[in-house]
Structures are given as C-alpha cells and as structure tokens.
C-alpha positions as CSV (number, residue, x, y, z in Angstrom):
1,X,60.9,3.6,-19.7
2,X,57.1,4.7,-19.3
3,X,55.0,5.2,-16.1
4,X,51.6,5.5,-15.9
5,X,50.5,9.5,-14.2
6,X,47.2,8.8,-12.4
7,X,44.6,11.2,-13.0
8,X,41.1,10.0,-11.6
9,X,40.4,7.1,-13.3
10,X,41.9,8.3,-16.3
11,X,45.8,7.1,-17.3
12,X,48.3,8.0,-20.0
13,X,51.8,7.0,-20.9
14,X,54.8,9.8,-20.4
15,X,58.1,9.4,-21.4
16,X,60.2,9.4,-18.3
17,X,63.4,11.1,-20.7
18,X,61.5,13.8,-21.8
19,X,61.4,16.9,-19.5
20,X,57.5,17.7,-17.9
21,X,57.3,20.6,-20.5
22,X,57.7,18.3,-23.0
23,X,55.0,15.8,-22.1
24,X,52.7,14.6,-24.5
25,X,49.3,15.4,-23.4
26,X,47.4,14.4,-26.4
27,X,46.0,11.5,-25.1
28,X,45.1,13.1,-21.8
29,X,43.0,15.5,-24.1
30,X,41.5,13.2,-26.4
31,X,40.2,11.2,-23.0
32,X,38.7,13.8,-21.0
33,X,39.0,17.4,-22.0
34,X,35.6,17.0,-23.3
35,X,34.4,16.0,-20.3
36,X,36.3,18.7,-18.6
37,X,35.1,21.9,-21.2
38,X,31.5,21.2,-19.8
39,X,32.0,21.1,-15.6
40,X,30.9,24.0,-14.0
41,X,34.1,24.9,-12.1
42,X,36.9,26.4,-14.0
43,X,40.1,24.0,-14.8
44,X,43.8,24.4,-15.3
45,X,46.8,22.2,-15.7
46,X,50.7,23.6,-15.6
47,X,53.5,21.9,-15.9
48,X,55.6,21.4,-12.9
49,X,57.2,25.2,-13.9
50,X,53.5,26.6,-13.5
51,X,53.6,26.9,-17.3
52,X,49.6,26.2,-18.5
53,X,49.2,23.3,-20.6
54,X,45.6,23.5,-20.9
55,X,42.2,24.9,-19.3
56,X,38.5,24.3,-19.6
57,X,35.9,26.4,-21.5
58,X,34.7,27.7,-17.7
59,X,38.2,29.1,-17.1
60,X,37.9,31.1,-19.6
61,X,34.5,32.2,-19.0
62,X,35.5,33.2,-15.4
63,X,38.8,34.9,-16.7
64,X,37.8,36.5,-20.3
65,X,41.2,34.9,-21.7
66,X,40.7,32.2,-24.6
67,X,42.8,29.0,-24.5
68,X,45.1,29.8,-27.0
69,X,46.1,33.5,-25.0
70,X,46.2,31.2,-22.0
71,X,48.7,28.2,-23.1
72,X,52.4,28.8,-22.2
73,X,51.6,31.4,-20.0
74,X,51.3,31.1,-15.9
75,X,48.6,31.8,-13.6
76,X,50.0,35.1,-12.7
77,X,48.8,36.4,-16.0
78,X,45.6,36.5,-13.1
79,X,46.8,38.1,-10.2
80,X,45.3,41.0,-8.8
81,X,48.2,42.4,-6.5
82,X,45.8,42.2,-3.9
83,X,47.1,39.1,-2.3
84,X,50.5,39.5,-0.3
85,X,53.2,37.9,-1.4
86,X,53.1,36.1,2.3
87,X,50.1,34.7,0.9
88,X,51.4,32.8,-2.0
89,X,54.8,31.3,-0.2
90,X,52.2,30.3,2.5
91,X,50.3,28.5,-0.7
92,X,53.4,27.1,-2.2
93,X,54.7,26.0,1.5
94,X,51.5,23.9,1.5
95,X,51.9,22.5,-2.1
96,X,55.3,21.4,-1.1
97,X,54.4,20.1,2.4
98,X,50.9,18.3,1.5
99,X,50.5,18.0,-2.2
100,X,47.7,20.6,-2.5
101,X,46.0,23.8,-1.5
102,X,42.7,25.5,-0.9
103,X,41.7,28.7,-0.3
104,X,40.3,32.2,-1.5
105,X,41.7,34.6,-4.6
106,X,41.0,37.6,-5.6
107,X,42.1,37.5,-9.6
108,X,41.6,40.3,-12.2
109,X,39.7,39.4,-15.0
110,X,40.8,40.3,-18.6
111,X,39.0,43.1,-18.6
112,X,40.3,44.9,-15.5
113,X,37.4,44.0,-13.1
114,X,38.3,41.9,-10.0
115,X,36.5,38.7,-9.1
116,X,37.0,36.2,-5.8
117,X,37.2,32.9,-6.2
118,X,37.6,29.3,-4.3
119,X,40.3,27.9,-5.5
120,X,41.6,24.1,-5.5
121,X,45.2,23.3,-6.8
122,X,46.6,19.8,-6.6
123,X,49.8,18.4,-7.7
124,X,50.3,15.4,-10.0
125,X,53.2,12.8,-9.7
126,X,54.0,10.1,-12.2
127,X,54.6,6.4,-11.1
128,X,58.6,7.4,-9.9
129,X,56.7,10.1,-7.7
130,X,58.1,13.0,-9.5
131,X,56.0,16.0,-9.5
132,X,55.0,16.5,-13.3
133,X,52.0,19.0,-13.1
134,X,49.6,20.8,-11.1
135,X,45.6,20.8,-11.6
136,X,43.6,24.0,-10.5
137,X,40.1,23.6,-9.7
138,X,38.6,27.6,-9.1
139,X,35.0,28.3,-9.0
140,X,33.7,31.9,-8.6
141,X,32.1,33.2,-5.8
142,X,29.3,34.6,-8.3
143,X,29.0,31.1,-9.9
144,X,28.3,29.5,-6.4
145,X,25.8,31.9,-5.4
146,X,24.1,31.2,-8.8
147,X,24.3,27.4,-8.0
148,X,22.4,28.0,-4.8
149,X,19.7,29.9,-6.1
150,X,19.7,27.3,-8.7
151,X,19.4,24.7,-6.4
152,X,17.3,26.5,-4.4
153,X,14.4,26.6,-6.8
154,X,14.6,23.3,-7.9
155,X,14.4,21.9,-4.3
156,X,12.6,24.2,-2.4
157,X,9.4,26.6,-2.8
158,X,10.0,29.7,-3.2
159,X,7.2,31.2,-1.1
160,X,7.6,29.2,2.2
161,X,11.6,28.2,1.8
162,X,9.9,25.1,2.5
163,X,11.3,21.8,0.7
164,X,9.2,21.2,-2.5
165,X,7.8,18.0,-3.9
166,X,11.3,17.3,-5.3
167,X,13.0,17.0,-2.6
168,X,10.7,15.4,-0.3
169,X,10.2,13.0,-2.8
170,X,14.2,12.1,-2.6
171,X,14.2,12.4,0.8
172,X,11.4,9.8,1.2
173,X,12.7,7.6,-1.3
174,X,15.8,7.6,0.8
175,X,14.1,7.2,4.6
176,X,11.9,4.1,2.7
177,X,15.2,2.4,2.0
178,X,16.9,3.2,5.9
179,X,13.3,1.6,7.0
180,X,13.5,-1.4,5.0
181,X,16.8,-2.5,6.3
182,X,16.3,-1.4,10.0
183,X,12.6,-2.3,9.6
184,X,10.9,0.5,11.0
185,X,7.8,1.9,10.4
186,X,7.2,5.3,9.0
187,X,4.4,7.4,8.2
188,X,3.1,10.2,5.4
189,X,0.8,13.0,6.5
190,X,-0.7,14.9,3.6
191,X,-2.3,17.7,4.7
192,X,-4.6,20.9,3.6
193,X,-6.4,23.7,5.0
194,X,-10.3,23.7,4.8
195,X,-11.8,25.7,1.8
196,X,-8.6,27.1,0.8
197,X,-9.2,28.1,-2.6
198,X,-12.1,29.7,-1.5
199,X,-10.6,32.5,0.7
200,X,-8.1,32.9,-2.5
201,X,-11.0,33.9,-4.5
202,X,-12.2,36.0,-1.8
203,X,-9.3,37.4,-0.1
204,X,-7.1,37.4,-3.4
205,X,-3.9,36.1,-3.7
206,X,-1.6,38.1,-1.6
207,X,-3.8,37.0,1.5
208,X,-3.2,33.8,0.6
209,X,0.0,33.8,0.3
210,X,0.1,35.4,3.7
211,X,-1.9,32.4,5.5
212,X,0.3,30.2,3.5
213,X,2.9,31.5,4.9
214,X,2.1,31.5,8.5
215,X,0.6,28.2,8.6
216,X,4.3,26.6,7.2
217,X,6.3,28.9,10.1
218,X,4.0,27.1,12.7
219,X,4.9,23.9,10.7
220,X,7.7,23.9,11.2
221,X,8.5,25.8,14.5
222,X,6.4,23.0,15.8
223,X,8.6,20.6,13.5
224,X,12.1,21.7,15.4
225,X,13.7,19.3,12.8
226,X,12.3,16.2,14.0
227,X,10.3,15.4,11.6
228,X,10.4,16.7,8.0
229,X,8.2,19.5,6.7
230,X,7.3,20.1,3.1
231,X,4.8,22.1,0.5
232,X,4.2,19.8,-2.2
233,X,1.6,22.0,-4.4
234,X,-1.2,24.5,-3.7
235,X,-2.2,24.8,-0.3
236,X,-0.8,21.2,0.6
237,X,1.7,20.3,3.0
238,X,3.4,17.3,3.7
239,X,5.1,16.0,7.0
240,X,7.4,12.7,7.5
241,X,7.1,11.1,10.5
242,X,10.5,8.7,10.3
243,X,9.5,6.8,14.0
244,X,6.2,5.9,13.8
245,X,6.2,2.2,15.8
246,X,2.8,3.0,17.2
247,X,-0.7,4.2,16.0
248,X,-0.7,6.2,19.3
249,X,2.4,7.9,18.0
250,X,0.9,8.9,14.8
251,X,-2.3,10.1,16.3
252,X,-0.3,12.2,18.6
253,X,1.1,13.9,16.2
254,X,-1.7,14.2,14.2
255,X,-3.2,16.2,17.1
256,X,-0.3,18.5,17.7
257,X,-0.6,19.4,13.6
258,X,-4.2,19.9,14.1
259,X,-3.8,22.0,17.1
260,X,-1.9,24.1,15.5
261,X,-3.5,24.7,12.2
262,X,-6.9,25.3,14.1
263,X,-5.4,28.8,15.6
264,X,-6.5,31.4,13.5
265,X,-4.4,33.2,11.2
266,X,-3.9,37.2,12.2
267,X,-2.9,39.3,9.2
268,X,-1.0,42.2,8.9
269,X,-4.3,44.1,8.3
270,X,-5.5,43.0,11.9
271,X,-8.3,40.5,10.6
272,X,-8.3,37.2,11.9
273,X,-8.9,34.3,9.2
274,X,-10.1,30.7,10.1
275,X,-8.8,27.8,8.2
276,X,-8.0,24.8,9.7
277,X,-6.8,21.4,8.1
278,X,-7.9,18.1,7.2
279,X,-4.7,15.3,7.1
280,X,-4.6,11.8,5.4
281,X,-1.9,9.7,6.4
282,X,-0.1,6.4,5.0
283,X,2.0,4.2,7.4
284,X,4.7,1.7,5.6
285,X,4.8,-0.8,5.2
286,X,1.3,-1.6,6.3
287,X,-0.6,0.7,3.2
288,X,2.6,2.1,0.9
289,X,5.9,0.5,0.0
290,X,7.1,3.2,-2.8
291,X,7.0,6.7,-2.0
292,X,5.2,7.3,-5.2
293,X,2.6,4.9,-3.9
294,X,2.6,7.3,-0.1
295,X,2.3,10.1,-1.6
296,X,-0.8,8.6,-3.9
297,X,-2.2,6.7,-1.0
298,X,-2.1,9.7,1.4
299,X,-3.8,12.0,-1.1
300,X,-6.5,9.8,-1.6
301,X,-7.0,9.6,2.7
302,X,-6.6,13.7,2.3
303,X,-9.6,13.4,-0.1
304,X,-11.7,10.7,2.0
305,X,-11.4,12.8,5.2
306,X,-13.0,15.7,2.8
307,X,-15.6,13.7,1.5
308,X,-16.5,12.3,4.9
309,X,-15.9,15.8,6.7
310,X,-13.6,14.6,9.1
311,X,-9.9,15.6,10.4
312,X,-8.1,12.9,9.4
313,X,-8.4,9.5,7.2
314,X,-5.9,6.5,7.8
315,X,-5.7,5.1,4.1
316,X,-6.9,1.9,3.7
317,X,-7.8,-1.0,0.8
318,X,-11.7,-0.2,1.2
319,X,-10.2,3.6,0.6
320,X,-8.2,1.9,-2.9
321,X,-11.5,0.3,-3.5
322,X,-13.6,3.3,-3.4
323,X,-11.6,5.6,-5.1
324,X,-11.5,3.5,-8.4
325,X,-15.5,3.4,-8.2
326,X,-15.3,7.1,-8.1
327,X,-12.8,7.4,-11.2
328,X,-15.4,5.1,-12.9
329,X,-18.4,7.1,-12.0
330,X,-16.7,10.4,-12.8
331,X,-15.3,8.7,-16.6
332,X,-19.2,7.6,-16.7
333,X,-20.4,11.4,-16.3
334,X,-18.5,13.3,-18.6
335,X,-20.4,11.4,-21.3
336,X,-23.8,10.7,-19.4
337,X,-25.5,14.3,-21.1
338,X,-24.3,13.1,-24.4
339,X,-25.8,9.7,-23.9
340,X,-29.2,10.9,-22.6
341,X,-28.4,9.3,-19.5
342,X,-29.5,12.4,-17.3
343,X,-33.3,12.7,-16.5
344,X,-35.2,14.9,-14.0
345,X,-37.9,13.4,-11.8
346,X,-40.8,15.5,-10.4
347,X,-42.0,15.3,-6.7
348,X,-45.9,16.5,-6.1
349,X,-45.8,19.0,-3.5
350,X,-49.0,19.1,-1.6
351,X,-51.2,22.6,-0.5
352,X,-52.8,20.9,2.6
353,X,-55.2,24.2,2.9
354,X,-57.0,23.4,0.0
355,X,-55.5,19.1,-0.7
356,X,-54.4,20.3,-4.1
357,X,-51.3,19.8,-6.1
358,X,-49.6,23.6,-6.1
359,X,-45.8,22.6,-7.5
360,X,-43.2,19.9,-8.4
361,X,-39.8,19.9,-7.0
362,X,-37.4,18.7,-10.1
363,X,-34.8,15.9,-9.1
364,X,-32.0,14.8,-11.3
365,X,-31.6,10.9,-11.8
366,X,-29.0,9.4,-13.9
367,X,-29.0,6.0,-15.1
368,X,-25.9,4.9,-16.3
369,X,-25.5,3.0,-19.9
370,X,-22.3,0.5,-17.6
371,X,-23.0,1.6,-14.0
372,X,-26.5,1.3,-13.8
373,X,-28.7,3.7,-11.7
374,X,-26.0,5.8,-9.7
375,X,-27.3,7.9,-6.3
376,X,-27.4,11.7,-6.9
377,X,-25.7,11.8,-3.0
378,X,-22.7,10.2,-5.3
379,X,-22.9,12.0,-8.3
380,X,-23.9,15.9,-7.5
381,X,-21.1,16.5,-5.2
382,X,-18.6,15.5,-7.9
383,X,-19.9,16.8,-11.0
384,X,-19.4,20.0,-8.8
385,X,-16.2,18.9,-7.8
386,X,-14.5,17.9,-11.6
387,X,-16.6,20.9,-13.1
388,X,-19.3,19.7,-14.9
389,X,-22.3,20.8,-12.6
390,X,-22.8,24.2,-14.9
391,X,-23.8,21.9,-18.2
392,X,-26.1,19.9,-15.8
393,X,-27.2,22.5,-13.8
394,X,-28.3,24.8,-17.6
395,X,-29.4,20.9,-19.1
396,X,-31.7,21.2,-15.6
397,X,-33.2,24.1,-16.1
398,X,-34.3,23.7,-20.1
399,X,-35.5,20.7,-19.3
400,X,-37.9,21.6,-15.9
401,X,-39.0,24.7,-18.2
402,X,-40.0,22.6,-21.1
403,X,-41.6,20.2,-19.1
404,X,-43.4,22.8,-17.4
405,X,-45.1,23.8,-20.6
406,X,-46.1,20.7,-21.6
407,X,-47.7,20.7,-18.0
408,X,-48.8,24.6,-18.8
409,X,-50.5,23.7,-22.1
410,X,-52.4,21.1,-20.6
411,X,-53.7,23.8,-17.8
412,X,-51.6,23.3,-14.7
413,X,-50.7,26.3,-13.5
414,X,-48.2,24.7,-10.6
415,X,-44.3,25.8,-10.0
416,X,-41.4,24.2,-10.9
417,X,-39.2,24.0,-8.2
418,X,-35.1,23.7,-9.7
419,X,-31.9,23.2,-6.9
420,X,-28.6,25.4,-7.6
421,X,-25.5,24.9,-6.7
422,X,-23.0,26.7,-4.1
423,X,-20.4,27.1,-7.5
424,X,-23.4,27.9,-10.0
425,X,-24.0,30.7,-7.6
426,X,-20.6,31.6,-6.7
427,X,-19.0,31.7,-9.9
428,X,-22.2,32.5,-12.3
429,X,-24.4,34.6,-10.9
430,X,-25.9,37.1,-13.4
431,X,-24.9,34.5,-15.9
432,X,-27.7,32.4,-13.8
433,X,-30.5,34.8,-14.1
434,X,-29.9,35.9,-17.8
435,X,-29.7,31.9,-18.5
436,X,-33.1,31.5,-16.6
437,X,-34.4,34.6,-18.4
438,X,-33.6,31.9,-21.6
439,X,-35.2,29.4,-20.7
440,X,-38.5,31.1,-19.8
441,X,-38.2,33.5,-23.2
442,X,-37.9,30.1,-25.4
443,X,-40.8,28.2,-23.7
444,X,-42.9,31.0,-23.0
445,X,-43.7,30.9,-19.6
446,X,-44.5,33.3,-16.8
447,X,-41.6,33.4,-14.3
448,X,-43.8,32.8,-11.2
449,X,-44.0,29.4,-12.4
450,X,-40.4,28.8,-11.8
451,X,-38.8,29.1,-8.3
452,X,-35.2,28.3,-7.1
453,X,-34.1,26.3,-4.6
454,X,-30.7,26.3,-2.2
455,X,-29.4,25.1,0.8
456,X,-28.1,27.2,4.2
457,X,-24.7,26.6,3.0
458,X,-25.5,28.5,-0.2
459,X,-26.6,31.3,1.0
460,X,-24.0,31.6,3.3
461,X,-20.9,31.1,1.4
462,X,-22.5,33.9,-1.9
463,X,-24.5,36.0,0.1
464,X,-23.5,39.2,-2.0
465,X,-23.9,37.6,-5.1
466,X,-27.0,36.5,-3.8
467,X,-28.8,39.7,-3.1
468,X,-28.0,40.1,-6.9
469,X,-29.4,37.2,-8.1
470,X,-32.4,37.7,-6.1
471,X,-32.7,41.6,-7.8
472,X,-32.2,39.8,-11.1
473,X,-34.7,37.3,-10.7
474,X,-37.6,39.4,-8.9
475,X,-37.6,41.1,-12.0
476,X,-38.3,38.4,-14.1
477,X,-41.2,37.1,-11.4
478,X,-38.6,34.4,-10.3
479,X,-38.9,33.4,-6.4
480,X,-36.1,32.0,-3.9
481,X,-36.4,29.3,-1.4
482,X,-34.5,28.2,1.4
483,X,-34.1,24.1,1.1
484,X,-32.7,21.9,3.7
485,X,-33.4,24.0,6.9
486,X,-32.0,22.8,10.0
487,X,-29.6,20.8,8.3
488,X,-27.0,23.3,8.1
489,X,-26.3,26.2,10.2
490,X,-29.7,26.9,11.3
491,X,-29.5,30.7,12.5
492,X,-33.2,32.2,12.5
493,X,-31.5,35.4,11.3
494,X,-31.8,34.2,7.6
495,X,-35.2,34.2,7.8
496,X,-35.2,37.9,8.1
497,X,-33.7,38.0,4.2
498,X,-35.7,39.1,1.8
499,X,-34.6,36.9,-0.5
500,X,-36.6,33.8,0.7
501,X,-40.4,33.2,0.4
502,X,-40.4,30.1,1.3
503,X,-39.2,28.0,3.4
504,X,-38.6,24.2,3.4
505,X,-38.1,22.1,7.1
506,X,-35.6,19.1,5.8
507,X,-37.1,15.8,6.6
508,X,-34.5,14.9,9.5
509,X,-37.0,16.6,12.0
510,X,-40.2,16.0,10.1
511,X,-39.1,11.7,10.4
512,X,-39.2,12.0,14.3
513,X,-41.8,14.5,14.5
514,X,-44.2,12.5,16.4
515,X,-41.8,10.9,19.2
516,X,-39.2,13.5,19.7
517,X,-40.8,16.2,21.2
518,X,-37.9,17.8,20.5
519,X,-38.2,18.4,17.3
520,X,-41.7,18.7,17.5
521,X,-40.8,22.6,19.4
522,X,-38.5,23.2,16.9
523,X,-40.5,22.6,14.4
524,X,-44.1,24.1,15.7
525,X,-41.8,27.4,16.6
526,X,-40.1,28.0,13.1
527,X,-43.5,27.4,11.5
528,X,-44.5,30.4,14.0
529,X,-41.8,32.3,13.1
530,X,-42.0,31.9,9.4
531,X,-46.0,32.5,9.5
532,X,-45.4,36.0,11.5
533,X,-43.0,37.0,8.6
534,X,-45.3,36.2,6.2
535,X,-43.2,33.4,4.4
536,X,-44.4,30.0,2.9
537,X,-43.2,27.0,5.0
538,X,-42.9,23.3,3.4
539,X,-42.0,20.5,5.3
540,X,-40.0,17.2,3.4
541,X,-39.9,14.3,4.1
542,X,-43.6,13.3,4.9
543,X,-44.8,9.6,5.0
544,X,-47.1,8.9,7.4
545,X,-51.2,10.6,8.6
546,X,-49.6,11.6,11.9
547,X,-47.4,13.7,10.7
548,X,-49.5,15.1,8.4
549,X,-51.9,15.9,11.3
550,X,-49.1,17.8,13.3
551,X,-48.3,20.3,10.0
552,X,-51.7,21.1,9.2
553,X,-52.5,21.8,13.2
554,X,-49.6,23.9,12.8
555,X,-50.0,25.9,10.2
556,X,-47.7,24.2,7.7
557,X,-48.6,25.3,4.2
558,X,-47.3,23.2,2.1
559,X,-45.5,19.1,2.1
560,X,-43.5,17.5,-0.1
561,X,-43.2,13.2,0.7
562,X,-43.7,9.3,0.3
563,X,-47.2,9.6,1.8
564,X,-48.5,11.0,-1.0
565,X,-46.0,10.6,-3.9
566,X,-42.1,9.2,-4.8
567,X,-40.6,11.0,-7.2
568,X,-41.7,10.0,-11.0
569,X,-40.9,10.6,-14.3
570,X,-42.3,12.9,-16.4
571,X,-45.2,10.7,-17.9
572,X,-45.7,9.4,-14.0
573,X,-45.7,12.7,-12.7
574,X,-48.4,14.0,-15.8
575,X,-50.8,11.1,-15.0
576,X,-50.6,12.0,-11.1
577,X,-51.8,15.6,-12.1
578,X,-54.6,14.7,-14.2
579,X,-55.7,12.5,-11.3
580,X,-55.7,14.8,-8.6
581,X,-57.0,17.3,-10.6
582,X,-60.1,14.8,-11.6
583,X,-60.5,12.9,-8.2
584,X,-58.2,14.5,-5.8
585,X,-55.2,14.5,-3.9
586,X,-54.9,11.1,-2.6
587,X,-52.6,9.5,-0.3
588,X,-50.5,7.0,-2.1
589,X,-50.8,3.1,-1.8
590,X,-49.3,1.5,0.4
C-alpha cells in the first residue's frame, strides 16, 4: 500500500514495505532538487536514522564537502565538539516532543575552520504518521550578514541610511492601496535644498556630503517614525505623510520641514552653511492615484516652487498644463540655432548730454518655426537650465560683433552692449574672454566697442572668477556693466568694484519715478553716488518727457526706453542710426 509524504506542495509515492533507507527519492529529486540547488540557505535530508540522502549546492558551499562525500553519511561528519552533548539530547528532546528544532551550531568546515550557523531541522512523516526523514535548513551567520548588506544597498542609501527610491517606492505603492480601501487621504512631499549643486561645486563633495547628512538626521529626528522619511536621488528628499484629511494638516507639516531645513548647517570645520528647501507636494487622490504618478507630480510642484521662487507648490492640472508647454518649448530650442530661429534685436541707448545715439544693448528674440514668437523671460532661464545657454550665449556674441562692423564700416562708432549669464560666468570664465578675444580678432574691431553686461546676482554668486574676467577683458579694451540695479540685492558696496563702469538703474524705479517719491530718492542718491565715483549711470525703462526731465536734472548720463525706441532688428535698428545721425535723436511716435 502507498501513502502520499507531504513536502510543501510537492508529493511522492513511498512504498510503505520498504524500510525509510530504502525509499525511492527519485521523484522527490526530479521535482524539486533543482529548485532546491539554487536557495540561498543550505539543505539536507536524512533518513529517519540521520543517514543523508541528499543536500543542496549551498550545503556544500557552507561545508566544503561535495554531495557524493556527503550521501550515506550523518550530520556529525560536521560537528565541531564544541557543542555539549546536553545540547544535542536537548535538540533531539525537542524533535521528538514537537517535530522540529531551531537554534545555533557551531560546525567545522572541511577544511578545519569553524563556522556558526542557524539551523532549522524538521521531521517528515508519511500519510500513516510514521517518521520517514528529517529536512535541515542551516544558513551561516556570514551568509546573513552578506544578505543584509545586500539588502541594505538595494533599499537604502548608503550615505544617509536613509530608505532609497526603492523602497519608498514599495512602501508607497503599498500605503496607496491601505488608502484606497480605508479611503484616506495621503500626501507626497518632494523636497530639496536651495542651490545645492552650487555649494558642491564650491564646497566640494565631502561638504556636501556633510550637509546632506545633517539635513536627513533632522529629517528624521523630527520624523520620530510618524511619517516616512526617504532620499530618492541627489540632494532630494522625500517624506509620506499617511494622515493627511486636511490641507491644514499638510501645511503644518510643511512648516515644521521648513523650519527645520532653514537652520543653518554647522560643520565640523566651524563654518556655518545656509541652505534651506523648497517642497512640492501631491495629495491622493485629489492630484495622483499611482505612486509613479506622486512621485512625477510632486517633482513637477518641487520644480514650480523653483521657478516661481517660493517654499512650497501644491501640484495642480494648470501645473500638468504648464509643464508640457515647457517640454515643448525646450524640444523647440535645441533645434531653434540650427533653424535660424534665434535673432538679436538692438535697443538705442540715448547720451542725453549731447541727444546722440552712443550704444545698442543686443536682445535675443526667437521666433519659433511651431511655437511662434516665444518670451525670452521663458526661454533664457531654461536654455540655462537644460545647458544650452553657452552655444547661444557664443552664437550672441559673433553675431553683435558682426553686426557691429557692418555698423563700424558705415561710421558708427557706438558700443555693443551683450548680457552674460550667471553659468557662462561660473563655469567659463577665461574661456569667455579668449572667446570674445575671437570674435573681435575675426571682425576686426576695437574692444571699446564691446561692453558686457550682468546682473547683481552675477556678480555675486562668481565674484572671483569675476575679477578675472574683468583682468582679461581690460586687456583687450573690453568694459563691464552692472544691469538690473535695484532688482536684486542692491548693496551700494558693489559700486566700489572696479569692475563696473557703468551702471544701469532697472526700470521698476525709473516706471514710478514721477509719483513715488520714493524711488525718486533712491534714484537721485545712486545717481550721486555713482557720479562721485566717477562711473557711467543708465537708466531703463524710459517712456515718457517727465522722466526724461528728472534724469537729465539729475545727472543721468545715459537712457535706454520706449520713448525713444523698442527694440528692432538689425535693418530697423541701421535705419534709426542713419536718422539720428542725419536729423537727430528724436522721440519716437506715439
């Protein structure tokens, strides 16, 4: 008669006259020793005698005996003589009692060395309940260990101890699914610290890894396992807020993060670094369903709140809806120099001393072949971003030099005035001045016709590369000029640099010039200032005779503005210079 022996979900058929030594195992081995040979824990199976019928590849890995040296023999051929013989009646008093064992072993391996082990051992009975084998499970202690660290990288970053983007991902995946069927509401808080990658650049990685470092600790000691902390990449963080029923809820927390990445980060050196963070957040159900689709949608609010310089950005459709018109206008601009899509415009700037035309600033327009005309507001800022602002910014300045010979050859002896970037500047400095050295050699021009423009910001964020730059440049008769001031940080101390001779007052306080007389003392007292330090001053932004009438009683130089040009193209531009230099400088008409 046969009976069944259950093993797992496996089966096979043992005849119930043979003895257990005797049992044929060939169809236990056909089923599932292949299985078996690639499981990470070692595997044994004795007849009920504790003779060894058969073990795995990893036993005899873990124990340097083969299979064939192993078969027939017991599990003593292991023992150490460490363990007591106490310890294995105590083992076998178990067997007998429950049906199996666990515990610790120290075994010798082939080669003499001793190794500890977890070991399993469970007894098999056929379908009369007679005891016809044992299985041993043992895994070594060395092989765990591995496992964790294993596990350890795949799941969590190695830097922080932080869970990575694997594991938050599972871990969200699974939360999305509690929600759905207890219909809560959760959110996603993706979150980075302000100009990062710029203090890696600076402060080099080590630093970085430092702030990185701190600012996860506070994390999570602010975290205290309520809600869950991650690093999914860079200098990005994530945090799952699992009850989130109210917007007050999430904005509360939103503030505690911010508080605490405001705090400055103290390094072991002593020096205090300032960082900060921006956070974007998705709530589901309300904007994400998937926690691919989170994850996506709270990046994208993480990249509004950059754009729009804020703390935080809830995501939202309009969100969806501008971000595709940004991945169109960025596919549009990778191919926009190729397509001679990219022109410069010229704005007349005005010498009110003498009402003649004494530069150009150059202005880059782009008019899209499937977009239309596109804003430079939208375009600069992320040809910067997606790295194409060097080939525009070297495009811009061959094409204001060879303009400005055209202009020469014709007898204007005016400068061309060409903007920089904050990353032209930052990352190609003397490449900058030997590529404007280029330009001028292969149009043959004079460098006091050309002078440079950039912002506050600039100057503030490369202002050792700046000085030289400036070196570079003064040597080739190239001038600097501060643009946009009083948009930025607007400390009078700049205007001490050498750098600058000129100065340009941005438009935002020339507009109200006349009714604020606000800015009507800031701007009569910078024009002082600049005058006393014998600097040019321009102001933007001019439209109107009034204001017009304040500069030139104030001893403003220079002005740039609507009331006496737009900004035209080249053959626009030309024929306003053969005019004025004919009849004139004439307001334009209205």
């Amino acid at each position: 008669m046969s009976h069944p022996i259950k093993f797992g979900t496996f089966a096979f058929a043992e005849d119930s006259e043979k003895p257990a030594s005797e049992i044929d195992f060939r169809y236990f081995v056909q089923r599932v020793a292949d299985v078996f040979d690639h499981m990470g824990d070692g595997m044994a199976l004795t007849d009920a005698r504790s003779r060894i019928l058969w073990v795995n590849n990893t036993w005899s890995e873990i124990s340097g005996y083969s299979r064939e040296e192993a078969l027939g023999n017991t599990p003593g051929m292991l023992r150490s003589n460490l363990m007591k013989p106490e310890f294995y009646q105590s083992m076998w008093q178990a067997l007998n009692d429950s049906g199996d064992w666990q515990g610790v072993v120290y075994n010798r391996h082939k080669n003499g060395t001793l190794y500890r082990q977890l070991m399993y051992i469970s007894e098999i009975r056929d379908g009369a309940g007679h005891k016809t084998c044992y299985l041993g499970v043992m895994t070594s202690y060395s092989r765990l260990k591995q496992r964790e660290e294993e596990r350890s990288l795949t799941h969590y970053d190695p830097l922080t101890g932080l869970p990575n983007r694997t594991l938050f991902t599972s871990i969200l995946e699974h939360t999305l699914q509690a929600a759905a069927h207890k219909r809560q509401r959760i959110a996603l808080l993706c979150i980075d610290l302000k100009n990062f990658k710029k203090k890696n650049i600076k402060l080099g990685y080590q630093v970085a890894d430092e702030i990185l470092k701190t600012y996860a600790f506070r994390l999570c000691q602010w975290s205290d396992g309520k809600y869950l902390v991650a690093r999914v990449g860079g200098d990005k963080f994530t945090v799952l807020v699992q009850t989130a029923e109210t917007i007050n809820e999430i904005t509360g927390v939103i503030s505690q993060i911010l508080d605490r990445l405001s705090t400055p980060v103290e390094l072991s050196s002593g020096e205090a670094i300032d960082c900060g963070g921006r956070i974007g957040i998705c709530v589901y159900p309300d904007t994400g369903k998937t926690a691919t689709e989170m994850l996506h949608h709270a990046t994208l609010a993480l990249d509004q709140a950059k754009a729009k310089d804020d703390l935080f950005q809830f995501y939202s459709s309009q969100i969806g809806v501008m971000v595709n018109r940004r991945l169109e206008v960025e596919h549009a601009l990778r191919s926009a120099l190729l397509n001679k899509e990219i022109s410069l415009h010229y704005q007349p700037q005005i010498d009110i001393t003498n009402n003649s035309v004494c530069g150009v600033e150059a202005l880059m327009r782009w008019h899209s072949q499937t977009l239309g005309a596109v804003s430079p507001v939208d375009f600069i800022p992320l040809a910067e971003e997606i790295g194409l602002i060097d080939s525009l910014g070297k495009w811009a300045i061959f094409e204001a030099c060879r303009q400005m010979k055209i202009w020469s050859d014709e007898g204007f002896q005016i400068t061309m005035a060409v903007n920089v970037s904050a990353k032209q500047i930052a990352e190609h400095g003397k490449n900058l001045a030997d590529l404007i050295d280029a330009a001028l050699t292969m149009y043959r021009l004079p460098g006091e016709l050309l002078e440079i423009e950039m912002t506050e910001s600039v100057f503030l964020e490369n202002e050792e590369q700046l000085a030289e730059l400036h070196q570079s440049l003064s040597e080739l008769g190239v001038r600097l000029a501060l643009d946009d001031f009083g948009t930025g940080y607007s400390s009078l101390g700049y205007l001490s640099s050498p750098v600058f001779h000129k100065l340009k007052i941005d438009r935002m306080f020339i507009r109200d010039i006349i009714t604020n007389t606000n800015n009507a003392k800031i701007t009569d007292a910078v024009l002082g200032l600049v005058r006393k330090l014998k600097m040019k001053t321009l102001a933007e932004g001019v439209e109107d005779a009034s204001q017009l009438d304040f500069l030139r009683a104030h001893g403003c130089q220079i002005i740039q503005g609507y009331y006496f040009s737009r900004p035209l193209d080249a053959e626009g531009c030309g024929a306003f210079l053969r005019n004025a230099r004919k009849n004139g400088v004439a307001p334009a008409p209205v």
